[in-house]
C-alpha positions as CSV (number, residue, x, y, z in Angstrom):
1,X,134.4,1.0,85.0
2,X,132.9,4.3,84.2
3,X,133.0,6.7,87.2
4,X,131.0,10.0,86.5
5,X,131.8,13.2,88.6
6,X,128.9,13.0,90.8
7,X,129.6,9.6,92.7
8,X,133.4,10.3,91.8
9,X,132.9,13.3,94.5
10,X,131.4,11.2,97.0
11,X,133.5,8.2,97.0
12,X,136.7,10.2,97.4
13,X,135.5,12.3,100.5
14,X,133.9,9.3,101.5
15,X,137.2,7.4,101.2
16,X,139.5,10.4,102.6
17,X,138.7,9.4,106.1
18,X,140.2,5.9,105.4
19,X,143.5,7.4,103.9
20,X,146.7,6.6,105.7
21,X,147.9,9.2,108.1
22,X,150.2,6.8,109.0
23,X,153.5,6.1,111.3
24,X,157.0,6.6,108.7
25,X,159.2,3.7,108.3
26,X,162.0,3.6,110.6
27,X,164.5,4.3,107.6
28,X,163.3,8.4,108.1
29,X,163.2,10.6,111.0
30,X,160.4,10.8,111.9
31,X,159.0,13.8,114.3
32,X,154.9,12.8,116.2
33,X,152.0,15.2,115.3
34,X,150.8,14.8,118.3
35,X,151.1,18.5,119.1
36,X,148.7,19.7,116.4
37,X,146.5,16.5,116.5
38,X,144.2,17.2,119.6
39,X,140.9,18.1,120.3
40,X,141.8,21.5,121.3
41,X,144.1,22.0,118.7
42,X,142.3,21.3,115.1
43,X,145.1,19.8,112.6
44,X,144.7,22.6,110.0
45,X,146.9,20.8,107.9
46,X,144.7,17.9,107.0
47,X,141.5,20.2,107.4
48,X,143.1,22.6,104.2
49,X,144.1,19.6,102.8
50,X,141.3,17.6,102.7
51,X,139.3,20.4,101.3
52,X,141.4,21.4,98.3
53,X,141.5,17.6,97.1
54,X,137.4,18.0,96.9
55,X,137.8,21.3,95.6
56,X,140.1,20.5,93.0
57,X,138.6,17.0,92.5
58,X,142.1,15.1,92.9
59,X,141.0,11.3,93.7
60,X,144.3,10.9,95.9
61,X,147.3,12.8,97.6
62,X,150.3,12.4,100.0
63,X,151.7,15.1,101.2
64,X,155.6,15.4,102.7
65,X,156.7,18.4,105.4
66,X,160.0,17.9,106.4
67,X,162.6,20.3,108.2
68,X,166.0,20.2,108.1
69,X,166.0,16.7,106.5
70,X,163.6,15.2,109.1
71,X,160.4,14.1,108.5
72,X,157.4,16.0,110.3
73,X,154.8,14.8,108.5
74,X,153.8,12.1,105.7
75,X,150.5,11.4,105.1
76,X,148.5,9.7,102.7
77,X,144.7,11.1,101.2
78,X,142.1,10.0,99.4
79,X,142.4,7.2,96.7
80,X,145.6,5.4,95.1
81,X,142.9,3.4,93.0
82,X,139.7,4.4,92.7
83,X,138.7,1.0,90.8
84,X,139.9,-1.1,94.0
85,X,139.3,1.4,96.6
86,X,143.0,1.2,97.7
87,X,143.6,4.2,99.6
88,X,146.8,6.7,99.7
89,X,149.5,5.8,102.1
90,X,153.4,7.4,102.9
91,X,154.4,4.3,100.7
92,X,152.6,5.3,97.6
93,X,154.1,5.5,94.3
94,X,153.6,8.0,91.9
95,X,154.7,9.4,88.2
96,X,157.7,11.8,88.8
97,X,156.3,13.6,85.6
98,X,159.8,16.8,85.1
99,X,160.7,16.6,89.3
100,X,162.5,14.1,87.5
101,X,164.4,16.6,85.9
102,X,166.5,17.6,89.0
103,X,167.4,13.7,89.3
104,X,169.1,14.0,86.0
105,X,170.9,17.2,86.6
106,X,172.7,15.9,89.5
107,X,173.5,12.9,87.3
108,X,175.4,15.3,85.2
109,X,176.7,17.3,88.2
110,X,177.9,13.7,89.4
111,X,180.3,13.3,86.1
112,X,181.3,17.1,86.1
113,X,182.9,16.9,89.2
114,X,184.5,13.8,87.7
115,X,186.2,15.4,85.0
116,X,183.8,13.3,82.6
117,X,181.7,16.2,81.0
118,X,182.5,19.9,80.7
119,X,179.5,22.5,81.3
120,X,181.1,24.1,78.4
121,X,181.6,21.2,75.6
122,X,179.4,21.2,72.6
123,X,177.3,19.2,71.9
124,X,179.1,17.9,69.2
125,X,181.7,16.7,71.5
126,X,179.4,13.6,72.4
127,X,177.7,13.6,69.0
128,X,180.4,14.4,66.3
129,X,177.2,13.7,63.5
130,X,174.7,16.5,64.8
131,X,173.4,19.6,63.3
132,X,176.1,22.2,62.6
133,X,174.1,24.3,65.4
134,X,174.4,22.1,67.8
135,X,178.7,22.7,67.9
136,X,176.9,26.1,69.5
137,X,174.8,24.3,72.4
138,X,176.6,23.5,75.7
139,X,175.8,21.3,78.4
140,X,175.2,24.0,80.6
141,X,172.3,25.6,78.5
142,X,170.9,22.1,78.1
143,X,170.6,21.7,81.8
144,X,169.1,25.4,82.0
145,X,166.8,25.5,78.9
146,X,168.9,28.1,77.0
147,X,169.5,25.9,74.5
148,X,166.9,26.7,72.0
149,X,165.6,22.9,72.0
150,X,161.7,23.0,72.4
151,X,159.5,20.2,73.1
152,X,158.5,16.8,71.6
153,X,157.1,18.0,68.1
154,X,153.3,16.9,66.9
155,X,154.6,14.5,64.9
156,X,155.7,12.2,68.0
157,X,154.0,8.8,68.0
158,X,154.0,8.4,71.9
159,X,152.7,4.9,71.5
160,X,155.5,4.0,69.5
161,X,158.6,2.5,70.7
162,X,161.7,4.4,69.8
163,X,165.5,3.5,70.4
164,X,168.0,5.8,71.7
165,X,169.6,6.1,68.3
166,X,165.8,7.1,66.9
167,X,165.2,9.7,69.6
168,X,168.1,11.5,68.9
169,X,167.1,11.8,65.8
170,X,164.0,13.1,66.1
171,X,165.2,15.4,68.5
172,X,168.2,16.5,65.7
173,X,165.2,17.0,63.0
174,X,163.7,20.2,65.2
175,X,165.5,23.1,64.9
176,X,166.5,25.4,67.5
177,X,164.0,28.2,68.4
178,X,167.0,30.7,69.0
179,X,170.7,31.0,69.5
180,X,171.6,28.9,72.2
181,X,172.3,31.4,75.2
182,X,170.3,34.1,74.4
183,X,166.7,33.4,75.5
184,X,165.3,30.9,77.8
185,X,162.2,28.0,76.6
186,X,161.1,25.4,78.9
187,X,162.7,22.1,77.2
188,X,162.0,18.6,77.2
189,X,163.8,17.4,74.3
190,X,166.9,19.4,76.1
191,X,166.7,16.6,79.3
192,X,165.4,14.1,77.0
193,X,169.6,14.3,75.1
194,X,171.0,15.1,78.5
195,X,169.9,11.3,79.2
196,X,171.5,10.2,76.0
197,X,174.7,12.1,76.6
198,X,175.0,10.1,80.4
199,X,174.6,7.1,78.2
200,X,177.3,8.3,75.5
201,X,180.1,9.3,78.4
202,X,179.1,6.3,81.3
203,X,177.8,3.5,79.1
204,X,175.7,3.0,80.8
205,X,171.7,3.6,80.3
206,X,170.6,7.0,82.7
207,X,168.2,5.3,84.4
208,X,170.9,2.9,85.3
209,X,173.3,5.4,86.6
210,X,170.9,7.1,88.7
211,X,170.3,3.5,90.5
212,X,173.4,3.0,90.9
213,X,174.6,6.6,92.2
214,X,172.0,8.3,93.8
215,X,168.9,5.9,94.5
216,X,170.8,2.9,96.0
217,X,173.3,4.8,98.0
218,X,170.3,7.0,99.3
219,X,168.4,4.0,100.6
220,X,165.9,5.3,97.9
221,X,164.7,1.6,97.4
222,X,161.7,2.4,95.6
223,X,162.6,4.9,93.3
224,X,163.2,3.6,89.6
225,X,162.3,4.1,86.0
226,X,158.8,3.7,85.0
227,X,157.7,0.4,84.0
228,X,153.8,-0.6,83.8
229,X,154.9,-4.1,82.5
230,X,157.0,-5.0,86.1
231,X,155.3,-5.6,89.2
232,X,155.1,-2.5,91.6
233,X,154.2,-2.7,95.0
234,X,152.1,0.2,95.9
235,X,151.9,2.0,92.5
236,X,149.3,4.3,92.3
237,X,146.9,4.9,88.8
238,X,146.8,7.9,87.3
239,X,143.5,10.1,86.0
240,X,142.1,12.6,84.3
241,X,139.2,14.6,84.1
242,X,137.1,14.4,80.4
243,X,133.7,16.7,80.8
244,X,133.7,16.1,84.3
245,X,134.1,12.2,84.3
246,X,136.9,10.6,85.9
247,X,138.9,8.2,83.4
248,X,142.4,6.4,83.8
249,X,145.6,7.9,82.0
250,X,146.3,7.3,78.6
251,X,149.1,5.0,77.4
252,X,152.3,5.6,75.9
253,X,154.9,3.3,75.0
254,X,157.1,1.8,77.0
255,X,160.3,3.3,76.0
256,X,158.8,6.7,75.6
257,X,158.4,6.4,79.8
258,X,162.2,5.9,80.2
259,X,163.3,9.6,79.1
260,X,165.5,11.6,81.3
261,X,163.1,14.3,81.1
262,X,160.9,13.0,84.0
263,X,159.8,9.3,83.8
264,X,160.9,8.1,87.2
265,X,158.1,6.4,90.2
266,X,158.8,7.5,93.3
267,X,157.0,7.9,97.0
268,X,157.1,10.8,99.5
269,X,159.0,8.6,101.7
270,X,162.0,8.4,99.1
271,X,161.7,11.9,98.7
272,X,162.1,12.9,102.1
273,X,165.6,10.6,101.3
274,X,166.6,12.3,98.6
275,X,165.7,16.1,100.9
276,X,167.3,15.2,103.7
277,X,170.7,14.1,101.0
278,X,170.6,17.8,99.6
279,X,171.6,19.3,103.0
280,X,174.8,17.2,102.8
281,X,177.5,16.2,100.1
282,X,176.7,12.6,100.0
283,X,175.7,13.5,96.3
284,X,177.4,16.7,95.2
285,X,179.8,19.3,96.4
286,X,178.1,22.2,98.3
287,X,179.9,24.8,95.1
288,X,177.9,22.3,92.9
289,X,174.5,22.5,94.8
290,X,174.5,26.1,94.9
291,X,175.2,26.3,91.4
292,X,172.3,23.8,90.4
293,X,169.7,26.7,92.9
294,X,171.2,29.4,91.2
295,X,169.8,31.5,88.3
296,X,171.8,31.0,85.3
297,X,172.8,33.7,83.2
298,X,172.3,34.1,79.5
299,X,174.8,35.2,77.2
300,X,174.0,39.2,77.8
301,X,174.4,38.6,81.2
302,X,171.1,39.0,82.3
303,X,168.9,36.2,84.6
304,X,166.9,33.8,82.6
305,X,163.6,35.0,82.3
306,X,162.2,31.2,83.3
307,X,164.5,31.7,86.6
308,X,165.6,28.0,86.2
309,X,169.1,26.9,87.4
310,X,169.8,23.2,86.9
311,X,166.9,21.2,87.1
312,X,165.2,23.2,89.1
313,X,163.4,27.0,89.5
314,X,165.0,29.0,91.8
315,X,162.7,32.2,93.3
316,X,161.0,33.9,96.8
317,X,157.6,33.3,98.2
318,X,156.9,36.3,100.8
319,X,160.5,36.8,101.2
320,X,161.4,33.0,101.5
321,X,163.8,31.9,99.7
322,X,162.5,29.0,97.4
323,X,163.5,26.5,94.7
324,X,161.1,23.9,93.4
325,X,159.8,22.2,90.2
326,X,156.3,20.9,89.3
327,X,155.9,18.0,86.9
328,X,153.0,16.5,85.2
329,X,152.7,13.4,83.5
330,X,149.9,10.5,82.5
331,X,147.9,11.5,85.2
332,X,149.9,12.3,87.9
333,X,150.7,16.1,89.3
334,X,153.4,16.2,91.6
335,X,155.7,19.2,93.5
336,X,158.5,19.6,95.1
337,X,159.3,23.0,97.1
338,X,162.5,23.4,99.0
339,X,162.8,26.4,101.1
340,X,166.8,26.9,101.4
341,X,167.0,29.2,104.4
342,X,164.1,27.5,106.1
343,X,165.2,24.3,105.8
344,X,161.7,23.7,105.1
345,X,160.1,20.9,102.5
346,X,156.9,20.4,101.4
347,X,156.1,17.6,98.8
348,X,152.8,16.7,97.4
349,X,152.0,13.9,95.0
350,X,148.7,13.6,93.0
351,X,147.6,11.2,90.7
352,X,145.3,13.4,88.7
353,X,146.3,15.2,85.5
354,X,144.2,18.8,86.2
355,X,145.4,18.7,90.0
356,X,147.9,21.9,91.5
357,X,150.4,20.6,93.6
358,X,151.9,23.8,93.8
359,X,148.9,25.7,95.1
360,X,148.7,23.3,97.9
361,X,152.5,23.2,98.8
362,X,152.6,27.0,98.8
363,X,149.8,26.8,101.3
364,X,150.9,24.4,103.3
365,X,154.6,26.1,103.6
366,X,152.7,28.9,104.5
367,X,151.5,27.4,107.5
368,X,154.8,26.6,108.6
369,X,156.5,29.4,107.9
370,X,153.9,31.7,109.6
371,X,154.3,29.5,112.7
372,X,150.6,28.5,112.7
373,X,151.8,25.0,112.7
374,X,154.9,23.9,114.5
């Protein structure tokens, strides 16, 4: 169906008003808005964010706040599918696209804790065949893109199926852009072989593990690997803009959305799960979550100039201090921001490829954190 950007813009304000602002499942706190839901009282929330969807052109949205672990708002804007006119709900799946990433690190986390990898060991350690540079690389510079791995080279067929054997391969064929510790380069190739090394000590598949550990025990019941071939209740489509007209995302292969750099579905409701985990230990030791939010160091000593920890970036927003990640991936924008010493959330999930997440969450934090909203 081809959509052009004219009645693309009306159907989704149009639709907006339909979208689900919606009661939470019992399974999450769950706070009323009542208080900033009256006549008297506009809800500036849904006013700001109702007007950057239109501004930014994003066909749908859900949006988490949560504080202290407990839910204070999840709502659902705007379109899921703009084909079917199935609107945005709190139980809305969407692409991970690298939020993913922070799932995997606490995978790792997991087995260092367990005695099962070193932050230290080689590379080589898990695969005795690799480059000679790699007997250089460590886990911990994987997990904080020190490494010197780059990114899926132009030669990647990502409508081609590829075996865990044939990935590491490909990922062995591109050298490293520096010494490993000595400079910092946003990596998906690094995640992509932290995946493979959970596989090589666990034997078990990452996406596997994850289930097992962290979304089962979390009550995270919808939270899984990507799979367009399965059934999936709720699953949202993903678009992109193309001079101005609205299209569906672009395929890749199936195994190419399995990666341990970000290839996870989830919904704001599992989210708020996984938030409300990260105050506890039900996951990770508290020395291990502060490492994880904590600038790592290169080999000089100095900060990383991305200011990533493990699996996530750790920084300040107006003296507030904040760790969060942004991912993109077929279509889908999403953002987590976590404000430690708030105990502030905000998530927001989009399902279009141009959309920024992160201006919106920074926004709506704002709001909280200024006190305009309670």
């Amino acid at each position: 169906m081809k959509i052009v950007a004219s009645f693309w813009h009306f159907a989704v304000v149009a639709c907006v008003s339909v979208a689900a602002t919606a009661q939470i499942s019992t399974a999450v706190p769950f706070a009323a808005q009542t208080s900033e839901q009256t006549a008297e009282q506009p809800d500036i929330v849904d006013a700001y964010v109702r007007a950057e969807m239109t501004k930014q052109k994003v066909p749908g949205l859900a949006l988490l706040v949560s504080r202290a672990g407990r839910v204070v708002r999840a709502q659902g804007y705007g379109m899921a599918n703009v084909e079917l006119l199935v609107p945005v709900k709190p139980e809305t799946i969407f692409q991970s696209g690298s939020v993913g990433k922070q799932f995997t690190a606490t995978a790792v986390l997991m087995l260092v804790e367990e005695g099962k990898i070193g932050l230290e060991d080689p590379l080589t350690k898990y695969f005795p065949d690799a480059p000679p540079a790699w007997h250089q690389v460590t886990i911990r510079e994987l997990l904080s893109h020190t490494a010197g791995f780059t990114d899926y080279p132009k030669s990647f067929d990502m409508r081609r199926d590829y075996t865990e054997a044939e990935q590491l391969k490909m990922v062995e064929s591109v050298p490293l852009a520096f010494s490993p510790g000595t400079s910092w380069s946003y990596s998906n190739l690094g995640y992509l072989t932290l995946g493979l090394v959970i596989h090589k000590v666990t034997g078990e598949f990452y996406g596997d593990f994850l289930q097992q550990r962290i979304f089962g025990p979390l009550g995270m019941s919808t939270t899984r690997i990507i799979s367009e071939a399965d059934i999936v209740p709720n699953r949202s489509a993903g678009y992109r803009l193309v001079k101005g007209e609205l299209k569906n995302q672009e395929w890749v292969s199936p195994t190419v959305n399995t990666t341990a750099d970000g290839s996870l579905y989830f919904s704001i409701l599992d989210l708020a799960k996984w938030d409300a985990a990260l105050y506890t230990e039900k996951l990770l030791k508290r020395s291990s979550l502060e490492q994880m939010w904590t600038v790592t160091r290169l080999t000089s000593g100095k900060p990383n100039s991305g200011e990533y920890g493990f699996g996530w970036f750790i920084g300040s927003k107006k003296g507030h201090r904040l760790v969060e990640h942004e991912g993109e991936w077929q279509g889908f924008e999403t953002e987590i921001s976590r404000y430690l010493d708030d105990q502030l959330t905000v998530v927001v999930l989009t399902n279009l490829d141009a959309a920024k997440p992160e201006t919106i969450a920074d926004h709506v934090a704002e709001m909280y954190l200024s006190g305009k909203v309670k």
